[in-house]
C-alpha positions in Angstrom: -15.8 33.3 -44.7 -12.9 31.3 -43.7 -11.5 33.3 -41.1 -14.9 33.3 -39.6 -14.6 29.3 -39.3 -11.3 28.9 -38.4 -12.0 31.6 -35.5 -15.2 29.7 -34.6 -13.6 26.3 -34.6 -10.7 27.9 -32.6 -12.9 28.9 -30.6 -15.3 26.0 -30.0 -11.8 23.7 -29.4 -11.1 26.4 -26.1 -14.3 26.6 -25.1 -14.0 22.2 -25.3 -10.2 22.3 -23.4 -11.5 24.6 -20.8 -15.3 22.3 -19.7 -13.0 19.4 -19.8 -10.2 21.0 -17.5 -13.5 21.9 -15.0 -14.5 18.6 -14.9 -11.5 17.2 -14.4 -10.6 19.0 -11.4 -14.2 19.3 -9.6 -15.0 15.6 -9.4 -15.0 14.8 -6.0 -16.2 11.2 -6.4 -12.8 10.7 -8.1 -11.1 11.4 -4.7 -13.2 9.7 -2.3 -11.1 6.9 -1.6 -7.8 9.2 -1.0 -7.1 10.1 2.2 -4.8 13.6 3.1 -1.3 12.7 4.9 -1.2 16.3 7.7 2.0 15.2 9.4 4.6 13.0 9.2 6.3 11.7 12.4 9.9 10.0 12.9 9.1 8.1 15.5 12.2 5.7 15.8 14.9 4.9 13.5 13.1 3.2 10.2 9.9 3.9 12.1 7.3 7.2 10.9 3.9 7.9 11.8 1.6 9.3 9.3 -1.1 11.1 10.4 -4.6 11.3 8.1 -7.1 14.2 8.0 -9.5 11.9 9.5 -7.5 11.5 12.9 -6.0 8.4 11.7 -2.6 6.9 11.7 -0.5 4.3 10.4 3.2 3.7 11.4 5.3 3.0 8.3 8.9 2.4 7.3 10.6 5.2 6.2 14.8 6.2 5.8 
């Protein structure tokens, strides 16, 4: 009997590890707000270029 409830809590704590692991890492609301650098650009000395997924860019210093 108490191999049979250690397996089962053993179990259950898995089973709990894993749907919090699913929901951690499919919650797109989470990411939203973040946007996705493609490409990074030197475009002068101290000067780069980062270029968004959404076509957008901001110059930035960089060394």
């Amino acid at each position: 009997m108490l191999k049979f409830i250690v397996t089962l809590t053993l179990s259950l704590t898995v089973f709990a590890a894993v749907a919090s692991s699913d929901q951690l890492t499919s919650a797109p609301a989470a990411s939203k707000g973040l946007q996705v650098i493609v490409q990074n650009e030197a475009v002068a000395p101290g000067l780069c270029r980062l270029h968004f997924e959404d076509a957008s860019t901001k110059d930035v210093t960089c060394h």
